[in-house]
C-alpha positions in Angstrom: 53.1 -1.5 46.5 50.0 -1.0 44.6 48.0 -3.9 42.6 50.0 -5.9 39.4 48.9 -4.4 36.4 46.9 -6.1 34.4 46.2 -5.7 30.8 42.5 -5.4 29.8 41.6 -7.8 26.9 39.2 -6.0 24.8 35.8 -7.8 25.2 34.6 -10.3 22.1 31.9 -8.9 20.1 29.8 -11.9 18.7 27.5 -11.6 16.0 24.3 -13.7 15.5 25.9 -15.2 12.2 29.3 -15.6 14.0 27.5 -17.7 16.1 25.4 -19.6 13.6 28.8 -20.5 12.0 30.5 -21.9 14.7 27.9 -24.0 16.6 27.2 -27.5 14.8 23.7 -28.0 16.1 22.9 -24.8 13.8 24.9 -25.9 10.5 22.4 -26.2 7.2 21.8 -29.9 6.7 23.2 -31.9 3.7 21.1 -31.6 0.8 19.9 -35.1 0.5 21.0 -37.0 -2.5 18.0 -37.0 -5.3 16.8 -40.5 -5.6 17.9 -42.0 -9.4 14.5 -42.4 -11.1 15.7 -45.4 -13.6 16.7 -47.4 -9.9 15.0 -50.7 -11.4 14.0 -50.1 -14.4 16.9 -50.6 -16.2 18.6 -53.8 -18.3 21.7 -55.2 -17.3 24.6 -53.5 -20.1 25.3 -57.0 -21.3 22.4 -59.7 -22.3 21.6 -62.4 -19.3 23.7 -65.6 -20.2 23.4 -68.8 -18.4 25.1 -71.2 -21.2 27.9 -70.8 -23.4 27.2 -71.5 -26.8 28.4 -74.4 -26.8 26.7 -75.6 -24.1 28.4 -75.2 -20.7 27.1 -73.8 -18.1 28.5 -70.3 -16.8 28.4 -69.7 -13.5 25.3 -69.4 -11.1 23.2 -65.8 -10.6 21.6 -64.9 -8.0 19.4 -62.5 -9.9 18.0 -65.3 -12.3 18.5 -69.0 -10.9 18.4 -71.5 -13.2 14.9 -72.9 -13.8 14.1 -76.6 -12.8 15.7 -79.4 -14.6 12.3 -80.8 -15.6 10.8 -77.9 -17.2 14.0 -77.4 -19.5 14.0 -81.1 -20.3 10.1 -80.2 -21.4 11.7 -77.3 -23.0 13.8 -78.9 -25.4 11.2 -81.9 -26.1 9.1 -78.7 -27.7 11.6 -77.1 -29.3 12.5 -80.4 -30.8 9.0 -80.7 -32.4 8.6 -77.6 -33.1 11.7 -77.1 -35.2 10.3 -79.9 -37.5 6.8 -78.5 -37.6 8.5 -75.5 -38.4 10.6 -77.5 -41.6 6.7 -79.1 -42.1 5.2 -75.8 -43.0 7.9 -74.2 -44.9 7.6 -77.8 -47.4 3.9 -76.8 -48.1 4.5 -73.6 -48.8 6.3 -74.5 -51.7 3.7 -77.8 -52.5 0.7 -75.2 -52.6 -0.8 -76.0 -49.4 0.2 -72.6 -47.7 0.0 -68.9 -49.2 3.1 -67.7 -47.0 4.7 -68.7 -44.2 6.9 -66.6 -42.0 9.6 -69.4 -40.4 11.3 -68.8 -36.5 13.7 -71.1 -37.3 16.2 -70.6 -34.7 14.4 -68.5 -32.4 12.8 -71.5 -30.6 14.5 -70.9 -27.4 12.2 -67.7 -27.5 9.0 -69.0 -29.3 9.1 -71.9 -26.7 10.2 -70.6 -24.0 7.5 -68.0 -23.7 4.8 -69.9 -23.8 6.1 -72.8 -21.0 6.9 -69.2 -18.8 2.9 -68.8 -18.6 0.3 -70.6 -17.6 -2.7 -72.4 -19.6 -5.2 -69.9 -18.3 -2.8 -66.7 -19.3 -3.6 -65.0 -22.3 -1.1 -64.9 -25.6 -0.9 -62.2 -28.2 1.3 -63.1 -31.3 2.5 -62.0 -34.4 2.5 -64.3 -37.7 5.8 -65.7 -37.1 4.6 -67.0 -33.6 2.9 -70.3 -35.3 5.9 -73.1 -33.5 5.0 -70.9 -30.1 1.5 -71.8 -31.1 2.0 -75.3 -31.2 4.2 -75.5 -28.3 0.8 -74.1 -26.1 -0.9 -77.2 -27.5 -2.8 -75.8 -30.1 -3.8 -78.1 -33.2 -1.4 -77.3 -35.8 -3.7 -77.5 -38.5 -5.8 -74.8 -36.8 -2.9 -72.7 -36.6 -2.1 -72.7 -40.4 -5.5 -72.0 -40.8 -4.7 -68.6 -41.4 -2.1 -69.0 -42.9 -3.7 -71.1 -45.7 -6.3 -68.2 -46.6 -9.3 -70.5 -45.5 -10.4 -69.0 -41.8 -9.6 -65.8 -39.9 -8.6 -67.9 -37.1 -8.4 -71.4 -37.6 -9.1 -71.9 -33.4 -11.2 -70.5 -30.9 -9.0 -67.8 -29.0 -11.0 -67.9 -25.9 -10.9 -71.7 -25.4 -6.8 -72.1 -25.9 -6.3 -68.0 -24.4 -4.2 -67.2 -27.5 -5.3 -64.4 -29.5 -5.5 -64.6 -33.5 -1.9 -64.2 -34.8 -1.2 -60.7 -36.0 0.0 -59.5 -39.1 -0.1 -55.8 -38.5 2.4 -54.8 -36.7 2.0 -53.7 -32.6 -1.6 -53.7 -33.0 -1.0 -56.7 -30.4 0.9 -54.3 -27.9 -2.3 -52.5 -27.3 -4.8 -55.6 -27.0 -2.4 -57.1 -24.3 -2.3 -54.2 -22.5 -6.7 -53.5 -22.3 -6.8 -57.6 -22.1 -4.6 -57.4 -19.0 -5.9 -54.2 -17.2 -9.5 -55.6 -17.6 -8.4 -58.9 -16.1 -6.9 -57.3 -13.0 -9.9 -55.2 -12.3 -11.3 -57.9 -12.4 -9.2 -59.7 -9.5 -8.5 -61.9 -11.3 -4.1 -62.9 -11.7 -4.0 -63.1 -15.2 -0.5 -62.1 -16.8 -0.7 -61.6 -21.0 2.5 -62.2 -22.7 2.6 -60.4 -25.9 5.2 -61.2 -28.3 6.8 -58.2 -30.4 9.3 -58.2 -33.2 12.1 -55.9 -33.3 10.5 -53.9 -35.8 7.8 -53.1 -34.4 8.6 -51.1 -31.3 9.2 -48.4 -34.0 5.5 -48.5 -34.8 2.9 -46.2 -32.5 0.8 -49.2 -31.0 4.1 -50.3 -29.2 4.4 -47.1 -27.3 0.6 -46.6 -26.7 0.2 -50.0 -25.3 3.6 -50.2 -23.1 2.2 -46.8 -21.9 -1.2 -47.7 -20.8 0.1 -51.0 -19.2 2.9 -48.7 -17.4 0.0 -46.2 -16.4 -2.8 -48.6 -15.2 -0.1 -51.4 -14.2 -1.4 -53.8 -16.4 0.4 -57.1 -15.6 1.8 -57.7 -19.1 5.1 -58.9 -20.0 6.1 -57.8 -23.9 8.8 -60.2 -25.2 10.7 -58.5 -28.0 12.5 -60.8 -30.3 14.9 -59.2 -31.5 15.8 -61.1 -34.6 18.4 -57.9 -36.3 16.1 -57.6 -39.3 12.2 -56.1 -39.7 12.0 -57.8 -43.0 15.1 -56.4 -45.0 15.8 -53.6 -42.5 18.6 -53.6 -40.4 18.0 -52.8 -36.6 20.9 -49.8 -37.0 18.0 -48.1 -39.0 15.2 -48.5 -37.1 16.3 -47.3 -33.8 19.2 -45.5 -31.8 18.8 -47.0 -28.9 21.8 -48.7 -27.2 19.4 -51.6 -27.0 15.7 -52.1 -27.4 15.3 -53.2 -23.7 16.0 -49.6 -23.1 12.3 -48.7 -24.9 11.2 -49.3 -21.6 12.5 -46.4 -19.0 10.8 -43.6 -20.8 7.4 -45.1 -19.7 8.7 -46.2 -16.2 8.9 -50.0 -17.0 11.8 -52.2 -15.7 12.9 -54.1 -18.8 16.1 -56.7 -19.1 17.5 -58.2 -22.1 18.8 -61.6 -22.6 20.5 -64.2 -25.3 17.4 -65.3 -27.4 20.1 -68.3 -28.1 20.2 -69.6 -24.6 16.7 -71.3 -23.9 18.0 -71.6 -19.6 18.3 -68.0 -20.0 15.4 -67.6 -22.0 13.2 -69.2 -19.8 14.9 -68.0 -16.1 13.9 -64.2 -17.4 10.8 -64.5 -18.6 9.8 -66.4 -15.6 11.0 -63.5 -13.1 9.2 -61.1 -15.7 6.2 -63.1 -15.2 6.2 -62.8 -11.9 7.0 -59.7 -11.8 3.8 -58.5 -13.4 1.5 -61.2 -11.8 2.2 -59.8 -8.1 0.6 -56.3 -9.1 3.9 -54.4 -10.2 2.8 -53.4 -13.4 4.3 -54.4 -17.0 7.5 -56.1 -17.4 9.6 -55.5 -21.0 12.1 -58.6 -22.4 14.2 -58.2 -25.3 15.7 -61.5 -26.9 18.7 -61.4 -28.6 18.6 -63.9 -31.8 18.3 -64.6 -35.3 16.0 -66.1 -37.9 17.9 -67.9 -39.8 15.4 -68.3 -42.6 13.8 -65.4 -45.1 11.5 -63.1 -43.4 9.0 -65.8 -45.6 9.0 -68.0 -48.3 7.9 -64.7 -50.7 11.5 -62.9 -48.9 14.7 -63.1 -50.9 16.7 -62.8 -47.7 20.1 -63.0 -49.9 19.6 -59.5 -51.1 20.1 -57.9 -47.7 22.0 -60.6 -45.5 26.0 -61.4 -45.7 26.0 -65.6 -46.1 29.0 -65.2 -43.4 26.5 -63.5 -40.7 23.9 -66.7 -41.2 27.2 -69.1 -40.8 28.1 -67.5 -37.4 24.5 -67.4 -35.8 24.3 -71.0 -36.9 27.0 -72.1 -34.4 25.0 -70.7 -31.5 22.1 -73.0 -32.5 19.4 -73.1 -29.3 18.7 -76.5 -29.3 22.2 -78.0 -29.6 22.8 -75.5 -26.9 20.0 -77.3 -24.5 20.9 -80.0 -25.7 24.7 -80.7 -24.9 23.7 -79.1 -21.4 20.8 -81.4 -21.1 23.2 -84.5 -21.7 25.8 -83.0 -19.1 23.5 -82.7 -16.4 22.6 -86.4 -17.2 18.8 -86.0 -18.0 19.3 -86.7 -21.8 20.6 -89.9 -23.3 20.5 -91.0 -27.1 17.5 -92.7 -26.1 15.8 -90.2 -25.0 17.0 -87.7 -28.0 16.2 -90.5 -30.8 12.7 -90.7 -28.8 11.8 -87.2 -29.4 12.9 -87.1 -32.5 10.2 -89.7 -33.8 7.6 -88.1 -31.5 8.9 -85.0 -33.9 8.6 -87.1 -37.8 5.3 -88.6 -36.0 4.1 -84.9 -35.5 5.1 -83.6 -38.9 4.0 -87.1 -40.9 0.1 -85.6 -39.0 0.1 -82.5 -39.8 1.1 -83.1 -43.8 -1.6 -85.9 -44.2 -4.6 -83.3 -42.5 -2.9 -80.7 -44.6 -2.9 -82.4 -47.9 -6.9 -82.7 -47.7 -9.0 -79.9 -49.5 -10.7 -77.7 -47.2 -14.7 -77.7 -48.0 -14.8 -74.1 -47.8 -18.3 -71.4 -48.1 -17.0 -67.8 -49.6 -20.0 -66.3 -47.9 -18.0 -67.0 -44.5 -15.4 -64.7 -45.5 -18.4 -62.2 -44.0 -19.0 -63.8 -40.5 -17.7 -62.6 -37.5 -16.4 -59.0 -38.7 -18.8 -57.2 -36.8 -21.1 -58.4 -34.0 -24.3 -56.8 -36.1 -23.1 -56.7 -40.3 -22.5 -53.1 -41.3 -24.7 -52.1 -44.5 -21.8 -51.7 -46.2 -20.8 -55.0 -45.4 -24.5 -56.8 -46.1 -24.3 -54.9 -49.5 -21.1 -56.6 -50.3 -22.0 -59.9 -49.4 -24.9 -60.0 -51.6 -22.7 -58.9 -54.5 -21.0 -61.8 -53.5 -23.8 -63.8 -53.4 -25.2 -62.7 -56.7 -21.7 -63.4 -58.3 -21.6 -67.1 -57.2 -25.2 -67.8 -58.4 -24.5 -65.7 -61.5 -21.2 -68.5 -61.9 -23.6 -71.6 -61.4 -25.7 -71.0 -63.6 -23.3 -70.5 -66.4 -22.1 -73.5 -65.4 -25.6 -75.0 -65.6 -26.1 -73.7 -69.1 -22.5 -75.3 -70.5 
């Protein structure tokens, strides 16, 4: 009987790719996932919040601890003062003894937090309405309404207190911060600036050029933007699209956060990380404050004309200082003692500054000219003389009566 048949099986012809596909060590790797280029650089969705408006506390982050007891206790003794040095200069506005007067009434939890988040020998760059932030650094209050009286360009020396003149244009501040700041680095030297902003003007050009140069050269700056809803009678909805200002920042590769400008523990837990943040070498840091001047933009602003009374009524229940306050008294570091205490340091303070105030300045119209340029422009010698002439012109027709 001959061999079992058996059925030939018709050999397997394998191709190269047939054999690509089905071995795994061959298989195209996973593309790898591209990295998200706003990783840290962007706000939370909803402002930082540490106390309820009324007071309590919410509960603990890990992101932003609550600062030490001691420096908000310090915190409120300022705001305190400052509120009524803030009352102070608005009365001599209307006795004479000030040409204008922009108020921050109810944006000290921002004007005083920001100056106890740096240090003495850190540099400050503020706007006009930055005079109770001013004070707060320890700066004569007289000197600061200097300016503000039409008697000085800057009523104290910038380099001794490292707090730049006040600035009425707007931005121009964003850019000073920024070279101030890169040439202190390049220096070695750890010095953070802290320039303070208003809302409206992160629409003007300087904003952009100076976050951009500080975000470029990692300039350790931290721009605080107070966002107080109005650039004089302009609502924020048309000035900007933005789903926040905090989110200005992203476009030039700067982390940015924004916060209740109404909560000083919030306030002050921020700006502290932001602080840091740019001291250790990581570049610029951008803050935007939520809050709300409750005054007119200043005593020349008819604030009625553009603001629903109801909208002032509802900001006024989220009042900063009651805020730290009530906490303050909760966490048993406040007593009516303490509170009546700082509220005669406060009338002491005020009493001060209206006696110095009331005095006449001696002042020389010929210093209007000094310290414009380092060497007097021609232009500028010529009008000085005219000056000159004029005064000498008025004397002796005074003289002659």
């Amino acid at each position: 009987m001959g061999p079992p048949h058996v059925q030939e099986v018709p050999a397997v012809t394998t191709t190269p790719q047939a054999v690509r596909r089905a071995s795994p060590r061959t298989r195209r790797p996973a593309t790898p996932a591209t990295p998200d280029p706003t990783a840290g650089l962007l706000p939370r969705t909803e402002p930082v919040r540490l106390l309820n408006p009324d007071g309590t506390p919410l509960p603990p982050r890990d992101d932003y601890p609550e600062p030490p007891v001691e420096a908000l206790r310090e915190m409120y003794r300022r705001m305190v003062v400052g509120r009524r040095f803030d009352a102070q200069a608005t009365a001599l506005t209307k006795q004479g003894r000030l040409a204008v007067y922009p108020s921050s009434r109810g944006q000290e939890a921002c004007q005083v937090g920001g100056v106890v988040a740096v240090r003495d020998t850190d540099w400050v760059f503020p706007t006009y309405r930055e005079s109770m932030a001013l004070t707060a650094r320890g700066i004569d209050p007289v000197e600061v309404l200097t300016l503000l009286r039409g008697d000085w360009h800057c009523g104290y020396d910038p380099t001794r207190v490292h707090t730049a003149p006040q600035c009425t244009p707007l931005a121009t501040q964003c850019v000073h911060a920024a070279g101030l700041a890169y040439g202190e680095s390049y220096q070695g030297r750890d010095t953070v600036a802290l320039a303070f902003i208003g809302d409206g003007a992160t629409s003007e050009g300087d904003f952009h050029e100076g976050v951009n140069f500080a975000a470029v050269f990692k300039a350790p700056v931290v721009y605080f933007v107070q966002n107080n809803k109005y650039a004089i009678s302009v609502p924020l909805s048309r000035q900007t699209a933005a789903p926040s200002l905090a989110y200005k920042g992203v476009g030039y590769g700067v982390p940015s956060e924004q916060v209740d400008g109404n909560d000083p523990v919030a306030v002050l837990a921020v700006l502290t990380r932001a602080v840091e943040h740019a001291r250790s070498g990581k570049g610029p840091f951008l803050v935007e404050a939520h809050t709300y001047r409750m005054e007119a933009h200043t005593n020349a602003d008819d604030a009625s004309r553009y603001r629903d009374p109801d909208e002032v009524e509802a900001w006024r229940d989220r009042d900063p200082v009651a805020r730290l306050e009530t906490y303050l008294r909760a966490r048993d570091v406040l007593d009516d003692a303490a509170v009546a205490a700082i509220a005669e340091e406060a009338e002491a303070y005020a009493a001060d500054l209206r006696e110095r105030m009331n005095a006449q300045p001696a002042v020389d119209p010929l210093s209007l000219f000094d310290h414009v340029y380092a060497e007097p422009t021609p232009q500028l010698v010529e009008q000085r003389e005219q000056v000159r002439a004029e005064l000498a012109a008025a004397r002796d027709s005074e003289g002659d009566a």
